[in-house]
C-alpha positions as CSV (number, residue, x, y, z in Angstrom):
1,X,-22.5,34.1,-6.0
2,X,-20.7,31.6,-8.2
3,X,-21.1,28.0,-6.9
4,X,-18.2,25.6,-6.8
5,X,-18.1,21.8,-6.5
6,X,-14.9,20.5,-5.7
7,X,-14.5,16.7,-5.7
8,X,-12.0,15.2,-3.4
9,X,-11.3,16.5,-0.1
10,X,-7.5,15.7,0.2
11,X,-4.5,18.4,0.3
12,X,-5.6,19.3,-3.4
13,X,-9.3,19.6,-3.0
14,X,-9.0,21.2,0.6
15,X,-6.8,23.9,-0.4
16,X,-8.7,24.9,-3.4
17,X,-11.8,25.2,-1.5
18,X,-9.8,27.5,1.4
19,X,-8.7,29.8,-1.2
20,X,-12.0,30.3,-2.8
21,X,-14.5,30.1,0.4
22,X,-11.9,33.2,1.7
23,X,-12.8,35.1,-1.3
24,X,-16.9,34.3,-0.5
25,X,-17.1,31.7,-3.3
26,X,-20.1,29.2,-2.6
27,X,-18.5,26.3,-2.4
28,X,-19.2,22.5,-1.7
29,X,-16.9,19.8,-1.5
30,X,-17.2,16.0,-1.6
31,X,-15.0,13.4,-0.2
32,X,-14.8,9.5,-1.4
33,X,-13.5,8.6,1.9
34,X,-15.5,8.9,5.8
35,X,-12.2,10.9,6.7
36,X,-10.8,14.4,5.0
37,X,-7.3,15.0,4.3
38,X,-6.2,12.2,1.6
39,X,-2.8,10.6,2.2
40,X,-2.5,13.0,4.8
41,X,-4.5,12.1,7.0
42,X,-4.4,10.3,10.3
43,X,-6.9,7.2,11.1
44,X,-7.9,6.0,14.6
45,X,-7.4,2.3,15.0
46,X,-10.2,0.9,16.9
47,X,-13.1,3.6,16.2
48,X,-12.9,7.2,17.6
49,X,-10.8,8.6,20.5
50,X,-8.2,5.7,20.2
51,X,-4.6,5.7,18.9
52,X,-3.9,7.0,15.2
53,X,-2.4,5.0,12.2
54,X,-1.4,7.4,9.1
55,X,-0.6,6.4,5.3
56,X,3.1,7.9,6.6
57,X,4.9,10.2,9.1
58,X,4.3,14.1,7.6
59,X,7.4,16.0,6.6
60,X,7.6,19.7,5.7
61,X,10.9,20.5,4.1
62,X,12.1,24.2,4.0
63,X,10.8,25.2,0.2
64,X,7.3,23.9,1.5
65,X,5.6,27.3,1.1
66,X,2.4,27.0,-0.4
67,X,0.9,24.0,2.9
68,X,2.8,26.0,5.4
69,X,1.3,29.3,4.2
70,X,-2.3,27.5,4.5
71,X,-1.6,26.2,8.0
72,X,-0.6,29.9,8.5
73,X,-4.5,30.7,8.2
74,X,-5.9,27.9,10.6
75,X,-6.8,28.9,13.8
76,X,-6.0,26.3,16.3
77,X,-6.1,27.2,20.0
78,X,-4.5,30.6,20.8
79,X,-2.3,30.6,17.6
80,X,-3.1,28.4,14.1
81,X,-1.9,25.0,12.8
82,X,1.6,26.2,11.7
83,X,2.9,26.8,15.2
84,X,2.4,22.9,15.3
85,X,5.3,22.5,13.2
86,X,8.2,21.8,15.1
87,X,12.0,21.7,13.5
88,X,14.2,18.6,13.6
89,X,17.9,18.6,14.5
90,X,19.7,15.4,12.9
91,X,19.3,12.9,10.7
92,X,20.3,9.3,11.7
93,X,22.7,7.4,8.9
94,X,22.1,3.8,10.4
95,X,24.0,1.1,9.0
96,X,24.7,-2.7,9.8
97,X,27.7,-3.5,8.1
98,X,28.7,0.2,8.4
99,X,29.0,2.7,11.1
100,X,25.9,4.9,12.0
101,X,26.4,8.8,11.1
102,X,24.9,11.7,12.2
103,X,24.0,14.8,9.7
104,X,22.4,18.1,10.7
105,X,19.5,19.5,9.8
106,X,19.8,22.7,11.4
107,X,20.8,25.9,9.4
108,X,24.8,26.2,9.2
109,X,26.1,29.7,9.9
110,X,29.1,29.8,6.9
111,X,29.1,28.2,3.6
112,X,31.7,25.9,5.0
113,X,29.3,24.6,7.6
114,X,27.0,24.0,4.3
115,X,29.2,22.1,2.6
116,X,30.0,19.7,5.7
117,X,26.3,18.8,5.8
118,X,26.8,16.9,2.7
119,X,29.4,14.5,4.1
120,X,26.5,11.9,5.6
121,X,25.5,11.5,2.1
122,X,29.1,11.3,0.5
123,X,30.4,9.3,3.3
124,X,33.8,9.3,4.2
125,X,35.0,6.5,1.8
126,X,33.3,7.8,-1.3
127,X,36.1,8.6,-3.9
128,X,37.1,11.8,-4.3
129,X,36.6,11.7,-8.3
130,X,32.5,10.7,-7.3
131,X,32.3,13.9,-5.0
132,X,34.2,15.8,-7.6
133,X,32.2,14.6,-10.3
134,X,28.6,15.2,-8.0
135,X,29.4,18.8,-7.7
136,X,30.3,19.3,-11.4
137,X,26.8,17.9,-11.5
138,X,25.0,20.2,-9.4
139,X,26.9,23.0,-11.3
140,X,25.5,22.2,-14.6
141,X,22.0,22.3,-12.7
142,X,22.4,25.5,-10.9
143,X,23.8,27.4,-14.3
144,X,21.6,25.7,-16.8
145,X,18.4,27.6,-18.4
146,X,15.0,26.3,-17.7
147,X,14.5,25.2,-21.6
148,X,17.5,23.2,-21.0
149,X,16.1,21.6,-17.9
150,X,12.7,21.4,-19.4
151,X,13.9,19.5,-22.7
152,X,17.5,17.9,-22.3
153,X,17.4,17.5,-18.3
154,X,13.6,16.2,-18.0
155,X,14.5,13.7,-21.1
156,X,17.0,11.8,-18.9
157,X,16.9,10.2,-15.6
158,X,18.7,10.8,-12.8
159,X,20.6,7.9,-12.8
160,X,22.2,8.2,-16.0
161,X,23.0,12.2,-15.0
162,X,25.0,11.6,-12.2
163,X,26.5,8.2,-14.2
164,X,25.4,5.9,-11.5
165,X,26.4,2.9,-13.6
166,X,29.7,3.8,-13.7
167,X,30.6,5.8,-9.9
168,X,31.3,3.7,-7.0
169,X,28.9,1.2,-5.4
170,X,29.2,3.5,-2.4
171,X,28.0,6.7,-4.6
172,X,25.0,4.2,-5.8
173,X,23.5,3.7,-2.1
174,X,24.5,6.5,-0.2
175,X,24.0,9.7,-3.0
176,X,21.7,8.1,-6.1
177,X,19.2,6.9,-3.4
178,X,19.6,10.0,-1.3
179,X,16.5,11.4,-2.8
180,X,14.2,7.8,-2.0
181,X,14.5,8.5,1.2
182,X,12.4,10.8,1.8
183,X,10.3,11.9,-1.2
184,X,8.6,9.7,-3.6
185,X,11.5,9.8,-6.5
186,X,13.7,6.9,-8.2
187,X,16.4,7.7,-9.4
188,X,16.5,5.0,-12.1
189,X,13.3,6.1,-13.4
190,X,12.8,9.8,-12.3
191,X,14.2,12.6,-14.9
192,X,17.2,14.7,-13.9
193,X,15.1,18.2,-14.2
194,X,13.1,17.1,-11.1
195,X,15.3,15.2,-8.6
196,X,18.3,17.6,-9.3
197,X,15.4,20.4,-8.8
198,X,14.6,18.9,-4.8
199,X,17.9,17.4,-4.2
200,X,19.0,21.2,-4.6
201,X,16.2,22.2,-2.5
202,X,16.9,20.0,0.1
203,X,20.3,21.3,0.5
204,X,19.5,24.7,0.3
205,X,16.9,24.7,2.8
206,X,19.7,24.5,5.2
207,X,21.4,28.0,4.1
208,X,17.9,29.2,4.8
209,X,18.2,31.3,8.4
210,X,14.4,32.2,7.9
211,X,12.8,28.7,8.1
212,X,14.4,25.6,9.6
213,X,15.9,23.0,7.3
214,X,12.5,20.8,8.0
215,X,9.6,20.7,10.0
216,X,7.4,17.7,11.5
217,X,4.2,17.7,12.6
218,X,4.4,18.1,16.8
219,X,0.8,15.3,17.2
220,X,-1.5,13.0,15.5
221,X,-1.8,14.9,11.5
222,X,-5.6,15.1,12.0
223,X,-5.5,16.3,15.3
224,X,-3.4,19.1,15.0
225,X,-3.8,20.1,11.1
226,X,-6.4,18.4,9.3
227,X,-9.8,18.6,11.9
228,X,-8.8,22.2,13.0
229,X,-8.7,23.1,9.0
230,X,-12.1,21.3,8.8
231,X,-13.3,23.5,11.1
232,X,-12.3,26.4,9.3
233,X,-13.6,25.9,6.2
234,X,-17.0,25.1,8.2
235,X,-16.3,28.4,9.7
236,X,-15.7,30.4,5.9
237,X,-19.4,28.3,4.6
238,X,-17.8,25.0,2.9
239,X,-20.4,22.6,2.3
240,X,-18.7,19.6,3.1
241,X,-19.7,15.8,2.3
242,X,-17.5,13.1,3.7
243,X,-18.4,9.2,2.4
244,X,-19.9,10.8,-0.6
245,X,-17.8,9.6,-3.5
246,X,-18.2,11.2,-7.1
247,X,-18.9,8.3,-10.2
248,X,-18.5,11.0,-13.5
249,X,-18.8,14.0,-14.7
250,X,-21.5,15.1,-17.5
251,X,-20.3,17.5,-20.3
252,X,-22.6,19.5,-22.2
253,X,-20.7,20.8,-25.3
254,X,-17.4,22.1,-23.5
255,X,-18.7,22.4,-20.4
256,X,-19.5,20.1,-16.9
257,X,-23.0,20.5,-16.8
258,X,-23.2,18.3,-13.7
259,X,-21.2,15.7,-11.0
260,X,-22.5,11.9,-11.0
261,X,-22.6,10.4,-7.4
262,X,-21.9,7.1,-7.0
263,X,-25.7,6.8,-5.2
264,X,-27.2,8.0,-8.5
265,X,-27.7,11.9,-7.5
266,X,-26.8,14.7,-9.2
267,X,-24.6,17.9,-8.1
268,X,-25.1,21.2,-10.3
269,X,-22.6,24.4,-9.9
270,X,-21.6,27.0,-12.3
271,X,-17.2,25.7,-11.8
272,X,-15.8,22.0,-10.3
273,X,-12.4,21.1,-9.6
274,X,-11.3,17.4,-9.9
275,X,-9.3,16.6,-7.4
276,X,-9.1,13.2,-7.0
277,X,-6.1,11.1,-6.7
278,X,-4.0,10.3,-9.8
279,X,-4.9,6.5,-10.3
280,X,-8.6,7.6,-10.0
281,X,-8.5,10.4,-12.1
282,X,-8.5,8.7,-15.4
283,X,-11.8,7.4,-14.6
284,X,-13.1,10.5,-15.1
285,X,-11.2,11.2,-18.2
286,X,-13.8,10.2,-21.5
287,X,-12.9,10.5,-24.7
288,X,-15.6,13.6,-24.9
289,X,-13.8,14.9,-22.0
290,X,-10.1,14.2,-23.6
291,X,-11.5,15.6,-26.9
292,X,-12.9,18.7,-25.0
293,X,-9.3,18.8,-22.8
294,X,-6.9,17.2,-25.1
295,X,-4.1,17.9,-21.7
296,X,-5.9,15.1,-19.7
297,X,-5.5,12.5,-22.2
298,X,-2.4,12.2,-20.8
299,X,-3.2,11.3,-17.3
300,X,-3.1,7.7,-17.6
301,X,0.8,7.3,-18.7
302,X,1.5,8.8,-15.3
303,X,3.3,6.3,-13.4
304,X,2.4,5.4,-9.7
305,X,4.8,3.3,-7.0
306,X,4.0,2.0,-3.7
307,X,5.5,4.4,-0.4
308,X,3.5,3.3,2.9
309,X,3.6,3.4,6.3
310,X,3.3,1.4,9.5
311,X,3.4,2.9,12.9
312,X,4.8,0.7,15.7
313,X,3.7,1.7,19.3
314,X,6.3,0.7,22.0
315,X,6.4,0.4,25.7
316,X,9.0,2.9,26.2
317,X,9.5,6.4,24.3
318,X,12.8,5.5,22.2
319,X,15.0,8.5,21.6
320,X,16.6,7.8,18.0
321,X,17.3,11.3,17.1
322,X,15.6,14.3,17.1
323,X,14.7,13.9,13.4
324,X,14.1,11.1,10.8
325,X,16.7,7.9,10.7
326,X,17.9,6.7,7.3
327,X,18.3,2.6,7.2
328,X,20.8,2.3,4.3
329,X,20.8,-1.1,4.0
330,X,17.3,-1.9,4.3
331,X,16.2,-3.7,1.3
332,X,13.1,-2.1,1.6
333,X,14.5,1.7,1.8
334,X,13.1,2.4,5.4
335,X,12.7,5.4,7.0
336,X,11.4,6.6,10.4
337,X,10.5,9.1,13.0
338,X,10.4,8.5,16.9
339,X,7.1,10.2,17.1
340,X,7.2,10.9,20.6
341,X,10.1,13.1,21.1
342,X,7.8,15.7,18.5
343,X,4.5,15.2,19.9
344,X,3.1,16.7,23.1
345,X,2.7,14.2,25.7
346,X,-1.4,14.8,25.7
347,X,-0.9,13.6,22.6
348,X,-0.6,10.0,22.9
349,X,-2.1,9.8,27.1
350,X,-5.2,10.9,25.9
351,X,-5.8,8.3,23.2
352,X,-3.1,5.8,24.2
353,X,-3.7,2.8,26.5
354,X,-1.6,2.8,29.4
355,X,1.2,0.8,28.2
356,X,2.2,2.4,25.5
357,X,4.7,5.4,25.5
358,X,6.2,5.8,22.4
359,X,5.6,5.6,18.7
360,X,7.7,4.9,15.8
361,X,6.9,5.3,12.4
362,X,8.3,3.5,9.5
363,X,7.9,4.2,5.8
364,X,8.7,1.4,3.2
365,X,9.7,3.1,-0.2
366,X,11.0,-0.4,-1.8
367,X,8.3,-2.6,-2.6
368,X,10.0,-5.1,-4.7
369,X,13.3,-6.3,-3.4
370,X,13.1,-9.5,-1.1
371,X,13.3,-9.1,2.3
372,X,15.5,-10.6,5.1
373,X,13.4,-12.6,7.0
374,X,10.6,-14.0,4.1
375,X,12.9,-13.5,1.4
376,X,9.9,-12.5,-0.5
377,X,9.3,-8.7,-2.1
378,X,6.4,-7.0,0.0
379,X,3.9,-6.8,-1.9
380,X,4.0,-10.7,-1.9
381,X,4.4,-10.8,1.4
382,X,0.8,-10.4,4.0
383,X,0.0,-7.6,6.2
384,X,1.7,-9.6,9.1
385,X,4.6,-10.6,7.2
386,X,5.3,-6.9,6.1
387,X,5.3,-5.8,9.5
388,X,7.5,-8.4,10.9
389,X,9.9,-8.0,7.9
390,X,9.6,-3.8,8.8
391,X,10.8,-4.6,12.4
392,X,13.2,-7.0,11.7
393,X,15.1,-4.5,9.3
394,X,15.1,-1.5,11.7
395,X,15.8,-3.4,14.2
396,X,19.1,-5.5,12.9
397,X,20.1,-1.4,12.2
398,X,19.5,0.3,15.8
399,X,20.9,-2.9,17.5
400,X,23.8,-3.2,15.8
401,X,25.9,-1.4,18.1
402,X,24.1,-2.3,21.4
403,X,20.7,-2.5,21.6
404,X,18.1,0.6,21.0
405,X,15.1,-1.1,19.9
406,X,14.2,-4.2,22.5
407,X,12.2,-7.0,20.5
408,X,10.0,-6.8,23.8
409,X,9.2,-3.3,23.0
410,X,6.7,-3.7,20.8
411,X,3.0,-3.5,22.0
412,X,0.9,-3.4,18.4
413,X,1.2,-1.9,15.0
414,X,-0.5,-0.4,12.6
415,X,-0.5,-0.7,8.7
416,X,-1.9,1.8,6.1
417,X,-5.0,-0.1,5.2
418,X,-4.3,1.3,1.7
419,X,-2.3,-2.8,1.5
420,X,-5.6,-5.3,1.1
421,X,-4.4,-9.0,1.1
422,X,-5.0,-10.6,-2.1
423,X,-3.8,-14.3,-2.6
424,X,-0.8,-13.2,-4.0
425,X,0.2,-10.7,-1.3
426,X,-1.2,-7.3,-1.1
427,X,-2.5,-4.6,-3.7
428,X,-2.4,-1.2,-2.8
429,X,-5.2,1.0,-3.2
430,X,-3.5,4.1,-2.6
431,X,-0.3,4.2,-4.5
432,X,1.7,7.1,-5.2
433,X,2.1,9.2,-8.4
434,X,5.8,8.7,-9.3
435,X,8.0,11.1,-11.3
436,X,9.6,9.9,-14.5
437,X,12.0,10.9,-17.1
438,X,10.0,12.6,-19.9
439,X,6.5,13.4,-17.9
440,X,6.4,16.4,-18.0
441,X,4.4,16.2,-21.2
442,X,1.5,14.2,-19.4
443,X,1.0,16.3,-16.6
444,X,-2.1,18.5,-17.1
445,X,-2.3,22.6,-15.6
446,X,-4.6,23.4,-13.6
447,X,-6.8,25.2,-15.4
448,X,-8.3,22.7,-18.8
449,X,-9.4,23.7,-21.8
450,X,-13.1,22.6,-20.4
451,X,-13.8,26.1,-19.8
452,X,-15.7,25.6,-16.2
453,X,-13.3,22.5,-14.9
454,X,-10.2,22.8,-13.0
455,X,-7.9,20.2,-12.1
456,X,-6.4,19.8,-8.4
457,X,-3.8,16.8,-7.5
458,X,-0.3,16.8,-6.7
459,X,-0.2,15.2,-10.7
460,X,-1.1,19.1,-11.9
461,X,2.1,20.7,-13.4
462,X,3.4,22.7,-10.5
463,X,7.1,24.2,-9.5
464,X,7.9,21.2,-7.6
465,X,6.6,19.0,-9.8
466,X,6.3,16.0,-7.3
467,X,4.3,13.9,-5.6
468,X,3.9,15.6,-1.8
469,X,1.6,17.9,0.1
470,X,3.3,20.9,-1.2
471,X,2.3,20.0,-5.1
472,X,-1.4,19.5,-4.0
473,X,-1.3,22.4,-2.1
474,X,0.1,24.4,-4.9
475,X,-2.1,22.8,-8.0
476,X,-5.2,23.6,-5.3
477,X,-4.1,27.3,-5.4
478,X,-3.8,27.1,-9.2
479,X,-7.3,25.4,-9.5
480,X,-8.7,28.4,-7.5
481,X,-7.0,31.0,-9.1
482,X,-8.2,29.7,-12.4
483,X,-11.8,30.5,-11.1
484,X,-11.2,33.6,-9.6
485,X,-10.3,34.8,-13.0
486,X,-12.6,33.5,-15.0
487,X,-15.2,35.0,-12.2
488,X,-13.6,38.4,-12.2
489,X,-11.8,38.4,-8.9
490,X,-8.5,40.8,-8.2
491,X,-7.3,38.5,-5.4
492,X,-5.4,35.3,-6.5
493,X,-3.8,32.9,-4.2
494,X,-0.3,32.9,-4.1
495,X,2.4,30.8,-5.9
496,X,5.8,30.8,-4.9
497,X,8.8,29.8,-7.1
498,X,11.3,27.6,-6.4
499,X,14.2,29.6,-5.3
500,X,17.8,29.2,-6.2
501,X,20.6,31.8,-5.3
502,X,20.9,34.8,-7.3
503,X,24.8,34.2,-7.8
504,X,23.8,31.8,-10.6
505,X,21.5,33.6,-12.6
506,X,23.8,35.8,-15.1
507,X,25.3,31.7,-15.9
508,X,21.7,30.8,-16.3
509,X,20.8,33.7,-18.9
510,X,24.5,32.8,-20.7
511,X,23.0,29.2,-20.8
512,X,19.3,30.7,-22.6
513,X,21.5,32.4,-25.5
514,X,23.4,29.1,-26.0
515,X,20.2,27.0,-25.8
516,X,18.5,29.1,-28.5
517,X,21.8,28.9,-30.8
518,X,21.3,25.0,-30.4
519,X,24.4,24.8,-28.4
520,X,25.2,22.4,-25.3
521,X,25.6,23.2,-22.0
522,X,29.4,23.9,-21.4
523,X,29.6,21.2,-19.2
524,X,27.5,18.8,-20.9
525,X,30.1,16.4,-21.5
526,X,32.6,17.0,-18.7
527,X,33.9,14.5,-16.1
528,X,35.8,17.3,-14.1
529,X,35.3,21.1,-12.8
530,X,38.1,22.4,-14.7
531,X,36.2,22.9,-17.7
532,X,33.6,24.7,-15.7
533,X,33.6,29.1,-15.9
534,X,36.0,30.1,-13.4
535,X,33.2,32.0,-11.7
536,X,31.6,28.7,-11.5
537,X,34.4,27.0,-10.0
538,X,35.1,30.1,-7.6
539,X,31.1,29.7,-6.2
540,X,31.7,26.3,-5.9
């Protein structure tokens, strides 16, 4: 039986070992932390059967097919851990200085309904030349080739693609920043191929009458999907080791001959998959190793950002909306769920004390912008001033036209205990992998050229190429299928593409010919649809 090690037990390193303990592969797995599930998981607050804190609120988009699939083969109760996921409705626009909007997140019936979803993000006083000049934008993405995407698009940013610089202030905040919101991309920094790539996504999802727009998670993340997967891959044989963390790995010629624990002992198997988390990974990365695997070397020119969460526990369950809520002028680029109107009641009676009734939580996605009330960035700011900053900015947005959140609502909070204090403010010991013009190039596959050592981490090259659950899940499957062929097995895992409609594709095969003659894409240098083909224009 081939024996695997896989070290790290979040979304990555989980998944892998699912896909290869179905198949009967001997497999052990070792996690740094006392908890499974990474950034995913959920934390209790005061020891074992008490509320939970989590890194973030979970959010499963509609091209999240690889995690959903997985959850598809949990058992949990009478049914498995996807029938946890329960759909949103509406997103809440909330302003101060601006009206609040609502946008829908359910599936529109006609591509007229489609098109109307986008107003929350145009707004109604965005320039007609900015939405004009957005669609021409989405055009060029939807009809050019992946080389072009791969080379010209992933070479630029997003910022100068959809000529932030030079579009309204209102395009800026309410469509540049669209994408911040709620996945870990900047559009200053992040390349055009990849945020173009899920802001399409995003908007698709909701012409999608197979799978809601998004999902959320309907309790506690641990509770309902990460302790019931535990106890699966239990079930299928996984030996697991939490508070075990892994020091180095031990190359013999072009092989791992063996895993390092940081207590000194030794793990042996005949495959291991490194999924640890992209700022710890380069640890691992020696120069043997990066002469063995020249694809790792690049590793450490990733870039990470900070995207944490705090959870606020009230005295009341607040009805926002049935979905996430959008604070567009938060310096800080807040977002948040009202966790109860998901979750089962058990679900916070049976851990909560008595006075608390709802939860809300809040994910800070600007770490370096002063605040309102400190007038300090927060990651200068201490674990009490980031949380009084948090609640101040959502609450100077859901007050602003009467008053949603009371300041006497609040009975405690908890913060991602990824933010230590330092004298300075905090450090962050979990940060995020963040996508940037250009790398591409740095990300390794899955499979190295180290012939017995696969790589697992949402920093793999996958078809989302971004920092979520869905990418771990994914570079997990590619990790395992990377075994199971190199071990003889007929049964892969399953990858999904990305999926665009098929009305597109005979623009996208014009665009390969004129990529390989060296010519641009027709719309490479346009400010208007008219120079667009007329089939083009007609879809749009």
């Amino acid at each position: 039986m081939t024996q695997v090690a896989v070290l790290g037990g979040g979304v990555g390193g989980l998944s892998a070992a699912h896909e290869l303990a179905e198949r009967g592969v001997d497999v052990s797995l070792f996690e740094a932390r006392a908890r499974f599930g990474g950034k995913a998981r959920s934390m209790p607050i005061d020891g074992e059967g008490t509320l939970h804190g989590e890194h973030g609120f979970r959010f499963f988009p509609a091209f999240y097919r690889h995690v959903v699939d997985t959850m598809a083969r949990i058992p949990d109760g009478n049914g498995t851990v996807a029938d946890n996921l329960v759909p949103t409705s509406e997103t809440l626009i909330a302003g101060i200085s601006r009206p609040d909007r609502l946008g829908e997140t359910g599936t529109p019936t006609t591509v007229r309904e489609w098109f109307q979803r986008l107003q929350p993000a145009f707004a109604d006083d965005l320039p007609r030349r900015d939405v004009r000049f957005l669609l021409e934008r989405l055009c060029y993405l939807l009809t050019a080739c992946r080389k072009r995407r791969e080379t010209e698009l992933e070479a630029m940013s997003w910022w100068e693609f959809v000529d932030a610089e030079h579009r309204s202030p209102e395009f800026r905040d309410r469509l540049a920043y669209a994408t911040q919101s709620l996945v870990a991309l900047r559009p200053q920094v992040g390349s055009a191929r990849t945020i173009g790539t899920i802001y399409l996504q995003l908007l698709f999802g909701q012409l999608d009458p197979t799978r809601p727009a998004e999902r959320v998670l309907n309790g506690p993340t641990n509770d309902v999907w990460i302790d019931p997967w535990i106890d699966r891959l239990t079930e299928l044989g996984v030996d697991l080791h939490a508070a075990t963390p892994v020091a180095d790995l031990t190359l013999d010629g072009d092989r791992v001959s063996t895993a390092v624990l940081e207590d000194g002992r030794t793990v042996a198997a005949d495959e291991f998959v490194l999924a640890v988390p992209v700022h710890v990974a380069p640890e691992f990365v020696t120069p043997s190793l990066a002469r063995a695997a020249p694809a790792l070397a690049g590793i450490d020119r990733l870039d990470t950002a900070w995207m944490n969460g705090i959870q606020f526990y009230l005295d009341d369950d607040v009805e926002l909306t049935r979905g996430h809520q959008v604070y567009t002028e938060s310096p800080w680029a807040l977002t948040s769920i009202s966790q109860r109107q998901f979750w089962d009641v058990a679900a916070i009676d049976r851990r909560a004390p008595d006075q608390v009734e709802g939860v809300l939580s809040v994910i800070a996605s600007e770490w370096d912008t002063p605040g309102v009330v400190y007038e300090k960035s927060a990651r200068n700011c201490t674990r009490e001033e980031i949380a009084e900053e948090i609640w101040t900015q959502v609450q100077s947005h859901l007050n602003t036209n009467g008053t949603r959140l009371p300041e006497d609502a609040l009975v405690e909070w908890f913060l991602d205990p990824a933010l230590v204090e330092t004298e300075s403010g905090v450090e962050n010991r979990s940060p995020l992998l963040i996508n940037t013009a250009g790398s591409l190039r740095h990300r390794p596959p899955a499979d190295t050229a180290v012939e017995n050592l696969s790589i697992a981490g949402d920093y793999v090259r996958t078809n989302t190429d971004l920092a979520s659950m869905e990418s771990a899940a994914e570079a997990g499957r590619r990790a395992a299928n990377a075994i199971l062929e190199r071990h003889g097995y007929d049964d892969p895992a399953r990858i999904w593409e990305l999926q665009e409609p098929a009305v597109f594709e005979p623009f996208k095969r014009q665009d390969r010919l004129r990529y390989r003659l060296g010519l641009p894409h027709p719309a490479k240098v346009t400010h208007s649809l008219r120079s667009l083909p007329r089939a083009v224009r007609r879809s749009v």
